[in-house]
N, C-alpha and C positions, 0 to 999 in steps of 0.2 A: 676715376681712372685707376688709382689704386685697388679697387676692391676684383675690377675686371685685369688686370695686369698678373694679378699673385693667381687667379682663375684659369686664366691661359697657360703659367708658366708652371701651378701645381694644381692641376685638374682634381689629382688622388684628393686634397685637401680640401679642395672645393667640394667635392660632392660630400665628404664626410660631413662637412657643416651645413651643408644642403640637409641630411638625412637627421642630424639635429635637430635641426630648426623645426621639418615636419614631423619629429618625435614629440617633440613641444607643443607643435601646435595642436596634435590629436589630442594629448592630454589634456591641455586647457579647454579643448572645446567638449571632450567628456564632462568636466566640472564646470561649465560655464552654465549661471543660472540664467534664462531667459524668461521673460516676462512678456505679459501684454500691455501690463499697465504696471506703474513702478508704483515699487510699496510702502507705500504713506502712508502713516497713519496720524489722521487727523486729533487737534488738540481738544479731548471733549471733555467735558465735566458736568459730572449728574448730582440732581439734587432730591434726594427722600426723605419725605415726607410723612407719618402715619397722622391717622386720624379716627381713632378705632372709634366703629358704630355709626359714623357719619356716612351718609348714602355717599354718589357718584356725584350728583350734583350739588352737595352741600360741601363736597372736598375741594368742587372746582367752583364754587363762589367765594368761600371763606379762606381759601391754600393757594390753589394754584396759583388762580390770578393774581392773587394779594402778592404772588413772589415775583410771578412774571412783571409786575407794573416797576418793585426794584431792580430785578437781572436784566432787564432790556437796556437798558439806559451804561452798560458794561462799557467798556471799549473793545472792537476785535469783535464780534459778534460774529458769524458767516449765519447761524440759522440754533433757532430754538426750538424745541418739539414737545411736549405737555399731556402727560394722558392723567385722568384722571379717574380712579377703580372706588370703589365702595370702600373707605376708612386708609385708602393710601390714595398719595399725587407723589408723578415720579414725571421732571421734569429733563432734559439732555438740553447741554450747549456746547455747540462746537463752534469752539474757535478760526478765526484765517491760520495758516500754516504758520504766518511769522511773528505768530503770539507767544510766549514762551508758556505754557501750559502749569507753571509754579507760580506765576506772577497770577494769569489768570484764574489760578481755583484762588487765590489770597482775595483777587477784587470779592468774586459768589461768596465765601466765606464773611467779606467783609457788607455785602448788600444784604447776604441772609441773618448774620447779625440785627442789623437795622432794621430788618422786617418780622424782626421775632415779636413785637408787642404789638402788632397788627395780627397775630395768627389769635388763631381761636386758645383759649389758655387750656384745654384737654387737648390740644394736636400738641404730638413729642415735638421735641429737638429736631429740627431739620438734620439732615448728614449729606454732607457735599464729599461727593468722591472723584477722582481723578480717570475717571472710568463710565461708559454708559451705564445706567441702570438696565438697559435691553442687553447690554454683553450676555451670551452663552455662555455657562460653564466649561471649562476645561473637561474637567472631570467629577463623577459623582461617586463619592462612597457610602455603600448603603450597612447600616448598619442591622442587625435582628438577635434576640437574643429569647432563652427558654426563660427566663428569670425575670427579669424585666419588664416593664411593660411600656405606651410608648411616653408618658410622664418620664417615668425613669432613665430612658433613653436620654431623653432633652437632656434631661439636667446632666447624664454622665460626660454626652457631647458638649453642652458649652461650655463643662468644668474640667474636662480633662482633654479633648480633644481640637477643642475652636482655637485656642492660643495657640498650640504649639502647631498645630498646621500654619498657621496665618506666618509664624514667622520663620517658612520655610523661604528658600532663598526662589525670587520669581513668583511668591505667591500674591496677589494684588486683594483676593477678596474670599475671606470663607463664609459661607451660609448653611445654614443649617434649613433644609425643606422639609415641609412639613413638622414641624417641633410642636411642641407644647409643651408651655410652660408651667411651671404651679402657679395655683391663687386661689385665693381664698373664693368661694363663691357665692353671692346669698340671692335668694330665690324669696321675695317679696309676697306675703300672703293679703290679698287686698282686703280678705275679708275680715281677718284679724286687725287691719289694722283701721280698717274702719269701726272697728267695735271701741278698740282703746283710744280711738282721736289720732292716730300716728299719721303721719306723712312723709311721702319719701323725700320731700326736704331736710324732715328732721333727722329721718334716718343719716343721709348722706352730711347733716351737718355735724353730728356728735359721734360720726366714727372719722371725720378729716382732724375734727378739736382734738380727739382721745388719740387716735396713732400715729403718734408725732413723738418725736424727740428734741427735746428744749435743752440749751446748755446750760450745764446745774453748778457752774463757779469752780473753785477749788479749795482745798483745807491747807492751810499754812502753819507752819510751826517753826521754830529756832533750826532745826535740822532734816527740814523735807517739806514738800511742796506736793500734793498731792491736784489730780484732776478729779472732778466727781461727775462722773456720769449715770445719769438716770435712764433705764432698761424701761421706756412708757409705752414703743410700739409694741400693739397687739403679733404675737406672734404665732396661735394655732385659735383653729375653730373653736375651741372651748374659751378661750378669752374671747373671740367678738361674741360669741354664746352671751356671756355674763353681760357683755355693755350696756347700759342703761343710757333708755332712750329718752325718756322722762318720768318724772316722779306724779302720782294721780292720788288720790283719798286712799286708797284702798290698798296701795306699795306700787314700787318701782315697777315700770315696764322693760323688761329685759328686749334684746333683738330675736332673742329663740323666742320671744311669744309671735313675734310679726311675722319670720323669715327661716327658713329651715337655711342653714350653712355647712359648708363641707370644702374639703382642701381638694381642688378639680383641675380640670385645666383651663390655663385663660382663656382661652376661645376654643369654644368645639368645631372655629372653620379653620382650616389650614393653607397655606401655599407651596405649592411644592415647584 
């Protein structure tokens, strides 16, 4: 009754607040976001896997399932998806909505734990991310250079550019497409080493023995305390050059007599 009372006896007043009210409303319904479907975004966590040199089905007998048979058993599940590519398994689990998505990567971090002495011992580190592994990129920067070549690239990008992007503010994930890395690389001569008795067991067993690093004690005196560390990993082609694979009547067999070596890049397949 009041509102219609002050209306009849100051009409000028009324309409002025009239003509607010639909000054308001226009603008609000300018900046009014409208939807078809409201924007949820579900709680998922992805799990990666590498498995270099392992086909498709050798990542999904030995990886995937071997993780899946731990992350099923989670709490909160809604749905798990599993692809499995030649030397990687990249696994997504999405959560129900009212799973807290911190609690949840802790349980996968805590099951992929437990499933680490089931994997094969050459598959990496699992890496659990708070993110699909199918997520689309944002954005791509592509880098090129007269000088450089694409070795050189990697290594400039994930020494000077991968950190400090990552810890831009909203940044969740940097990658680097198509990279490659450095390594050492050695190219197996069957014929040579059939001549000197060699095997690629023994190859692979006396360069895991020799490039290593063991802790070498420390020196103690009245006034200082010293750590001694020993420089034993091979670190350029000309050192696995020299490694000695076994000793025969005639002298030592070096790995340049069985294998041509050179500093390459780790794999000549890439993913972009």
């Amino acid at each position: 009754m009041l509102i219609s009372t002050v209306s009849v006896k100051r009409p000028v007043f009324a309409g002025v607040v009239s003509t607010v009210i639909l000054v308001f409303g226009l603008i609000s319904l300018t900046r009014l976001e409208v939807r078809q479907y409201p924007d949820v975004e579900a709680p998922v966590v992805s799990v990666s896997t590498n498995y270099r040199g392992a086909s498709a089905a050798i990542v999904d007998a030995e990886v995937t399932k071997r993780l899946l048979d731990r992350l099923s058993g989670i709490e909160g599940i809604r749905t798990i998806e599993s692809t499995s590519n030649d030397g990687s398994s990249r696994i997504n689990i999405e959560f129900n909505l009212n799973r807290d998505l911190d609690l949840a990567a802790a349980d996968v971090r805590d099951q992929i734990s437990r499933a680490r002495d089931d994997l094969p011992l050459d598959a990496d580190e699992p890496i659990v991310r708070k993110a699909s592994s199918d997520a689309s990129p944002v954005m791509w920067l592509s880098l090129t250079s007269d000088r450089l070549d694409n070795l050189e690239l990697t290594d400039f990008a994930s020494r000077r550019l991968e950190e400090r992007i990552s810890l831009i503010d909203g940044v969740s994930r940097v990658r680097i497409g198509g990279e490659r890395r450095y390594a050492i690389r050695i190219w197996l001569d069957p014929i040579a080493m059939a001549a000197r008795g060699v095997t690629v067991a023994d190859i692979t067993q006396r360069i895991e023995s020799e490039n290593l690093e063991l802790p070498s004690g420390r020196l103690e005196s009245s006034l200082r305390e010293l750590s001694v560390r020993s420089l034993t990993r091979l670190q350029n082609p000309d050192e696995f050059k020299r490694l000695v694979i076994r000793q025969t009547p005639t002298g030592p067999v070096r790995l340049a007599d069985v294998a041509e070596i050179a500093l390459d890049a780790e794999d000549d397949r890439t993913d972009f």
